[in-house]
BAFI-33431 format. One record per residue (C-alpha): residue number from 1; residue in one letter; x, z negated, y. Coordinates in nm, 2 decimals. Example, Ala and Ser with C-alpha at 12.3 -4.5 7.8 and 13.67 -1.06 7.14 Angstrom:
% residues 2
[1, "a", [1.23, -0.78, -0.45]]
[2, "s", [1.37, -0.71, -0.11]]
//
This chain:
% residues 283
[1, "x", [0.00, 0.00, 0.00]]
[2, "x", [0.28, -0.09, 0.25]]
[3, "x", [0.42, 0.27, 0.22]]
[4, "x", [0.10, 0.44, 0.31]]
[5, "x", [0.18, 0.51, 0.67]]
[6, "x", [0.49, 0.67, 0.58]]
[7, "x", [0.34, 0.90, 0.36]]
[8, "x", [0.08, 0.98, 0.65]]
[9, "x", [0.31, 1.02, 0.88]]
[10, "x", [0.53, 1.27, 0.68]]
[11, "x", [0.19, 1.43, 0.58]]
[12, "x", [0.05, 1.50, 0.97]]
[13, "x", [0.29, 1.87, 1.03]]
[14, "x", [0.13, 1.95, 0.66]]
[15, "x", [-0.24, 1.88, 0.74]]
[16, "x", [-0.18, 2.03, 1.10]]
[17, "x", [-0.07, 2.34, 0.98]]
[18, "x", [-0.35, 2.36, 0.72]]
[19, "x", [-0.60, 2.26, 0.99]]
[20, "x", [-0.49, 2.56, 1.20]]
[21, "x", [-0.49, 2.81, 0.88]]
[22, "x", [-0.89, 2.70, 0.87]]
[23, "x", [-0.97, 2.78, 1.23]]
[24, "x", [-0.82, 3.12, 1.19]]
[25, "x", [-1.06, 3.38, 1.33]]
[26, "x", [-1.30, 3.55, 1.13]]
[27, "x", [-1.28, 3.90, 1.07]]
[28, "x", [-1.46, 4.11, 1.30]]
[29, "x", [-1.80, 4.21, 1.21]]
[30, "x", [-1.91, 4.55, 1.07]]
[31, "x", [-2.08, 4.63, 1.44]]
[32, "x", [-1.70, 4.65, 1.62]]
[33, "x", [-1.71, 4.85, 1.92]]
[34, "x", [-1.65, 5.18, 1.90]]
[35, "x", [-1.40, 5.46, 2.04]]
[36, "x", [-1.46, 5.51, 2.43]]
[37, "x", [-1.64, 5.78, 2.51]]
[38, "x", [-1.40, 6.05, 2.67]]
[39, "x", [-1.66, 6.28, 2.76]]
[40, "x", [-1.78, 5.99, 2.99]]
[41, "x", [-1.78, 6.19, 3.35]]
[42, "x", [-1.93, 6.00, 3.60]]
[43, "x", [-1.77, 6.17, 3.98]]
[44, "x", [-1.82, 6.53, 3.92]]
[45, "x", [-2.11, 6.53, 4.11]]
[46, "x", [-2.14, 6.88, 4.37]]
[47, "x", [-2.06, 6.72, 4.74]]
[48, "x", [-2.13, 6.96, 4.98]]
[49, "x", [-1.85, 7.00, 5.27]]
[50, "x", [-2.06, 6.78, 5.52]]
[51, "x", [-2.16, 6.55, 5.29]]
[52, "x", [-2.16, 6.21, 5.46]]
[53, "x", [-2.18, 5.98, 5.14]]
[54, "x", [-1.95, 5.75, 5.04]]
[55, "x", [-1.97, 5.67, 4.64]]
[56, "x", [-1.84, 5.38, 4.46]]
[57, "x", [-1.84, 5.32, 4.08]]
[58, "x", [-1.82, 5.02, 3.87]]
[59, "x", [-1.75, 5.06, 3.53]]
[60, "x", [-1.71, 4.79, 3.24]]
[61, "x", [-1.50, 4.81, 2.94]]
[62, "x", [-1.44, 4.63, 2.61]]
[63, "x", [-1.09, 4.62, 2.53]]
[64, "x", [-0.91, 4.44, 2.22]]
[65, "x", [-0.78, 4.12, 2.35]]
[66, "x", [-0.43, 4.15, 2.23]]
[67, "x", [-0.38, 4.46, 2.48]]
[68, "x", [-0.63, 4.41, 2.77]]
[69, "x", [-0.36, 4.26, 3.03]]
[70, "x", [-0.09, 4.59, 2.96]]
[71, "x", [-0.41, 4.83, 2.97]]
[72, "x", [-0.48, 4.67, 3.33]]
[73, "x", [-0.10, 4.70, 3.47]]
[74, "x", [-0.15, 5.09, 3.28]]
[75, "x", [-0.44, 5.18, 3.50]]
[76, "x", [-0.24, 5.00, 3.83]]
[77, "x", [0.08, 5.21, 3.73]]
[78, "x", [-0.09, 5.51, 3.67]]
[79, "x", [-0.29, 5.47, 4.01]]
[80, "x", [0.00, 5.37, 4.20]]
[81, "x", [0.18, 5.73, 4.04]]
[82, "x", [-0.09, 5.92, 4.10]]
[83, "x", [-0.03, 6.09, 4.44]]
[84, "x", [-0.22, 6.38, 4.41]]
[85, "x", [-0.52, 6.21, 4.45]]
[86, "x", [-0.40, 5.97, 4.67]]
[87, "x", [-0.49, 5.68, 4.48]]
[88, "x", [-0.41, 5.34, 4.64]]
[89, "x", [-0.45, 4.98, 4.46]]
[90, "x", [-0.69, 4.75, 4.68]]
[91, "x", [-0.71, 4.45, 4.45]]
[92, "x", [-0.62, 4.34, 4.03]]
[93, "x", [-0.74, 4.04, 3.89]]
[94, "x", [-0.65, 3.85, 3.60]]
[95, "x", [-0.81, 3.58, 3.43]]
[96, "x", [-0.73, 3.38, 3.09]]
[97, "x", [-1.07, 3.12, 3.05]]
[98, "x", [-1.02, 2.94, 2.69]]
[99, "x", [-0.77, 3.19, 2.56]]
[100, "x", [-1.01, 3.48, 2.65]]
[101, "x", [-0.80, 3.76, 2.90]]
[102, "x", [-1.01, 3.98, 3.12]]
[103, "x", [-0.92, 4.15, 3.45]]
[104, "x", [-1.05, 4.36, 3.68]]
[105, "x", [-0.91, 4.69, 3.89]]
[106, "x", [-1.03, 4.82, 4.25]]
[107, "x", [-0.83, 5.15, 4.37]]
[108, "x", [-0.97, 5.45, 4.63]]
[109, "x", [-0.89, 5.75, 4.53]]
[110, "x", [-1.02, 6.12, 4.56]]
[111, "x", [-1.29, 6.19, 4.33]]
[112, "x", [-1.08, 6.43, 4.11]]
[113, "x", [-0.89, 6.10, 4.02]]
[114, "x", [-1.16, 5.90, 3.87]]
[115, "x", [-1.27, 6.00, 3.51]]
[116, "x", [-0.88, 6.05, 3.41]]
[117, "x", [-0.86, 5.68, 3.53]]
[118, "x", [-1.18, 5.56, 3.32]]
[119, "x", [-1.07, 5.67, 3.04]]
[120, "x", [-0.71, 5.53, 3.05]]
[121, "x", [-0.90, 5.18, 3.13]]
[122, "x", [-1.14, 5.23, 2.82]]
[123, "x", [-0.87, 5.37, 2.57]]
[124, "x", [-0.96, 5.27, 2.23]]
[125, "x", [-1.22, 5.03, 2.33]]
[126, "x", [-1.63, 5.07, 2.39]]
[127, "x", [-1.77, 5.20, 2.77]]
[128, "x", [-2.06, 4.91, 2.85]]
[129, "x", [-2.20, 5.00, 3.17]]
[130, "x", [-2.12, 5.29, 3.46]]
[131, "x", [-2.30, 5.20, 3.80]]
[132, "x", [-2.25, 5.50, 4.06]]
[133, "x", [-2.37, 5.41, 4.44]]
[134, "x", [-2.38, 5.60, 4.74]]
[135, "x", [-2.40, 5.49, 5.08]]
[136, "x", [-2.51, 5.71, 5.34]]
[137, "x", [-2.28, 5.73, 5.64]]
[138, "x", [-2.44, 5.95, 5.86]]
[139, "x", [-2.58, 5.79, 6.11]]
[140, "x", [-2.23, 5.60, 6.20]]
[141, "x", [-2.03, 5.90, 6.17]]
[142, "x", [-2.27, 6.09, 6.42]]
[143, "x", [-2.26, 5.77, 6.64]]
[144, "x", [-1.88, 5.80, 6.63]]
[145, "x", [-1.87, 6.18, 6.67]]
[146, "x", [-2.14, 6.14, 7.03]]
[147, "x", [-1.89, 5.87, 7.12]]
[148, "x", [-1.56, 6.10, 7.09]]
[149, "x", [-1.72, 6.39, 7.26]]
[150, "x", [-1.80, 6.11, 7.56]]
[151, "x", [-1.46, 5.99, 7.62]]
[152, "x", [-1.30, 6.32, 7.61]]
[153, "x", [-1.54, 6.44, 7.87]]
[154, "x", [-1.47, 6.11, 8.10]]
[155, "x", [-1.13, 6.17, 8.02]]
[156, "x", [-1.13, 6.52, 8.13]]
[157, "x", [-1.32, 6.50, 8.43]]
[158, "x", [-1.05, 6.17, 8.54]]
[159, "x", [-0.80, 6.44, 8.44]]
[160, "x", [-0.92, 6.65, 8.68]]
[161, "x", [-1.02, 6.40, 8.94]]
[162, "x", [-0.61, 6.30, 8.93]]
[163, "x", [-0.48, 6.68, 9.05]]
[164, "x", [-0.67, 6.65, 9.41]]
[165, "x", [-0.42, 6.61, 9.69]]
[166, "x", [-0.63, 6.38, 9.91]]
[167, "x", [-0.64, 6.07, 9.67]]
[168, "x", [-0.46, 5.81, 9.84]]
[169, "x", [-0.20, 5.55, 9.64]]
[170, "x", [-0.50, 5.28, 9.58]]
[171, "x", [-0.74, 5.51, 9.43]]
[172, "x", [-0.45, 5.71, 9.25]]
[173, "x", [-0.39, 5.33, 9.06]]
[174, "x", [-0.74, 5.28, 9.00]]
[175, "x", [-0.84, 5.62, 8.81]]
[176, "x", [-0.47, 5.62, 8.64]]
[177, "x", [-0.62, 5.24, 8.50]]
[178, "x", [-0.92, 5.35, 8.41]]
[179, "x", [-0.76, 5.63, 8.22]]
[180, "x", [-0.54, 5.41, 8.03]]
[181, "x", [-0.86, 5.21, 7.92]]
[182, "x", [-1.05, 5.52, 7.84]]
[183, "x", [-0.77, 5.66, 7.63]]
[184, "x", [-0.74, 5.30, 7.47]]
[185, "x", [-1.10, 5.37, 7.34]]
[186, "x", [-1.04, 5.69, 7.20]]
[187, "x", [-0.79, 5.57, 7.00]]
[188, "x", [-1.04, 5.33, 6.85]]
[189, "x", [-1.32, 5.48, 6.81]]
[190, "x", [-1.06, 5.76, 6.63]]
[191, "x", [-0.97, 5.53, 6.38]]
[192, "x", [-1.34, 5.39, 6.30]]
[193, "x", [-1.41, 5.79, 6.26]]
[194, "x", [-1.08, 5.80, 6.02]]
[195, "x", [-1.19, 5.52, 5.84]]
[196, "x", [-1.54, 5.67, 5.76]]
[197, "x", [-1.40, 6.02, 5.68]]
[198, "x", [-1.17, 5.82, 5.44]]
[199, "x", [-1.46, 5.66, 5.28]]
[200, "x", [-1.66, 6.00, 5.24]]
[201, "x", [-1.35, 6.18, 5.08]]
[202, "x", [-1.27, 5.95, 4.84]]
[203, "x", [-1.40, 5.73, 4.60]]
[204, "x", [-1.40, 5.35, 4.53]]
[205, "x", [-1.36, 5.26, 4.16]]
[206, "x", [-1.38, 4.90, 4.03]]
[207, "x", [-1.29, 4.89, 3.67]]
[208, "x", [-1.34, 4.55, 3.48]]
[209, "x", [-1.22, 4.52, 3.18]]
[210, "x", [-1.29, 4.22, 2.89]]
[211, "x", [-1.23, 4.13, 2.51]]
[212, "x", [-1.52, 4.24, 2.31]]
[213, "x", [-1.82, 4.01, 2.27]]
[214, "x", [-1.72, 3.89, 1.90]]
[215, "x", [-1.32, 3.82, 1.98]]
[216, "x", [-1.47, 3.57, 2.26]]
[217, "x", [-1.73, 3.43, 2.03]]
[218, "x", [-1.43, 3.32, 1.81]]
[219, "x", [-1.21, 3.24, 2.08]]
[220, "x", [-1.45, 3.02, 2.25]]
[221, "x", [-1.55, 2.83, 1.91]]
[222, "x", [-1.20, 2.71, 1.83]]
[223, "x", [-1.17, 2.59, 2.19]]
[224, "x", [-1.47, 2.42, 2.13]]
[225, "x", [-1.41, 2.29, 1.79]]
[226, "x", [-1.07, 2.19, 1.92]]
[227, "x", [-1.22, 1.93, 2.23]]
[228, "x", [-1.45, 1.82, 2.00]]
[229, "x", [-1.24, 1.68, 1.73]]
[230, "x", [-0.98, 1.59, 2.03]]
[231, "x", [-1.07, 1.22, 2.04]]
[232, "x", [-1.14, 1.21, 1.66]]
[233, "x", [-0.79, 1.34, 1.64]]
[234, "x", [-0.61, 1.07, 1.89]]
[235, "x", [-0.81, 0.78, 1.73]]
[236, "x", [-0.69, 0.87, 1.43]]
[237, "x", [-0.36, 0.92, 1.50]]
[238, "x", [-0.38, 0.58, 1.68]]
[239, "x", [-0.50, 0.39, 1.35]]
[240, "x", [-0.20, 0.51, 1.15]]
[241, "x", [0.06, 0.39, 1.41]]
[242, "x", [-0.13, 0.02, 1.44]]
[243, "x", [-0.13, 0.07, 1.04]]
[244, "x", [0.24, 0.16, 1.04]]
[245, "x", [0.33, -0.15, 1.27]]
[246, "x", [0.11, -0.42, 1.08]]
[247, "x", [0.31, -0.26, 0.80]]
[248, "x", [0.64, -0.35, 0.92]]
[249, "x", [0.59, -0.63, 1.12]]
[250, "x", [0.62, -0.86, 0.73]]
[251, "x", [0.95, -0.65, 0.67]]
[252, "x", [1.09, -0.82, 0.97]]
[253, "x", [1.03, -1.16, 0.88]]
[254, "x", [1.21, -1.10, 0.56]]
[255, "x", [1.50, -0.85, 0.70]]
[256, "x", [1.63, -1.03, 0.98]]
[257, "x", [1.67, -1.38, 0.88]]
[258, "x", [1.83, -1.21, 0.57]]
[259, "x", [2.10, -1.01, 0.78]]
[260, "x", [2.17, -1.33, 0.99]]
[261, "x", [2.25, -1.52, 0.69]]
[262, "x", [2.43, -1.27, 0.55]]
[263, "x", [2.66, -1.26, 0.83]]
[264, "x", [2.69, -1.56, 0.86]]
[265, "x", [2.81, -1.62, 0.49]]
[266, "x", [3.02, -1.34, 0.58]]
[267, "x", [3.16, -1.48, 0.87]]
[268, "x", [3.24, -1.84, 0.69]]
[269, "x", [3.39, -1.62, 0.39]]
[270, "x", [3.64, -1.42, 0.60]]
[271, "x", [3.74, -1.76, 0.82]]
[272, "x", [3.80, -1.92, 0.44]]
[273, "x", [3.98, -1.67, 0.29]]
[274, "x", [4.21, -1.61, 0.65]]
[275, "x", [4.28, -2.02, 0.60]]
[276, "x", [4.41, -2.01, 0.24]]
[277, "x", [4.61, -1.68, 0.32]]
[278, "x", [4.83, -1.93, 0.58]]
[279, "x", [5.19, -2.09, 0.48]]
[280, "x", [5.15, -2.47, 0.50]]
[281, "x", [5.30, -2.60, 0.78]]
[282, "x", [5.66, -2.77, 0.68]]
[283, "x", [5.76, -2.43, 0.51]]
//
């Protein structure tokens, strides 16, 4: 009985080990997802030259879990290569909750870029769900267009107004000012109008990509299964050790008044035999 907690300690690595070869996780069902679809095309829509919408798509993606983070830096090197279509990397995501990866991809890129994209993201894994939205931008980019055409007028007729010879200093200041401010406002409403004709001739993609439903299932489970048993775990770990020390504790007793007496005989033995080993005195 008094070696029992030695055995269970020596035992704990062999029961760990064949408590993880239990929660190994199962085999995927019969229903695993299938191939992507490649034929998936989803911006070859006919845009006229004027059109004045903007599209963006969301598509979702199952991936296998063991190569969903290296398929999401795939799609941000490939967008970052992909000059032709001027593809540029807005945001990526990762996330890891209970051992189960997923990550997400937002590029702008021309609309010739965005299917080859898909189905890099969606390589070898299942296409959930493909959202295509359009907003309608024409109202600003007409408001932006009226404003242009205004300021270049103003700035035309101040233009003008600048080459008569009878302006005197002050009022030569004050239209050169209000030039500079009207010229300052050209510049800004220029770049809202870039902006907008940037967001009409190309496309935003967000790409999200996760482990399919069944590989989180499991993954989930044995993160539940292990908090579940984790007190059952440290209480019993904490019974063994008090079992182990009320084990040991009767040893002492025994041991240590043993060794002392021990050394002490040991002590009076050496002292005797050094004493004997002396030449008497007179000699």
């Amino acid at each position: 009985m008094l070696l029992r907690p030695w055995c269970l300690l020596a035992l704990l690595p062999v029961l760990a080990l064949s408590g993880c070869a239990r929660k190994q996780a199962p085999p995927p069902p019969a229903s695993a997802p299938a191939e992507f679809a490649s034929t998936s095309r989803i911006a070859t829509v006919e845009r006229p030259a004027d059109s004045t919408l903007a599209y963006a798509h969301q598509v979702t993606a199952e991936v296998p879990a063991d190569g969903l983070l290296r398929r999401l830096d795939a799609v941000r090197a490939a967008c970052v290569s992909d000059r032709a279509n001027a593809c540029t990397v807005l945001d990526v995501a990762r996330h890891d909750e209970g051992g189960v990866p997923s990550g997400r991809v937002v590029v702008r890129l021309a609309p010739a870029g965005v299917d080859p994209l898909v189905r890099l993201a969606g390589q070898g894994g299942r296409l959930l769900s493909v959202t295509t939205h359009a907003d309608d931008l024409a109202e600003p980019v007409q408001d932006t267009e009226r404003q242009v055409a205004q300021l270049n007028a103003y700035r035309a007729k101040l233009t003008d107004f600048l080459q008569r010879r009878d302006l005197g200093v002050d009022q030569l200041l004050t239209v050169s000012k209000e030039l500079a401010g009207i010229q300052t406002q050209i510049d800004d409403v220029s770049t809202k109008r870039a902006t907008l004709r940037r967001r009409i001739d190309t496309d935003l993609l967000t790409v999200s990509l996760q482990v399919p439903r069944f590989e989180a299932e499991s993954q989930a489970s044995r993160v539940g299964e292990a908090l579940r048993g984790f007190f059952s775990t440290m209480t019993n770990s904490l019974a063994d050790v008090i079992e182990f020390t009320a084990a040991f504790l009767p040893w002492l007793v025994i041991v240590v008044p043993g060794f002392l007496g021990i050394r002490w005989l040991w002590n009076r033995t050496s002292q005797w035999l050094r004493s004997r080993s002396r030449p008497p005195a007179g000699n």
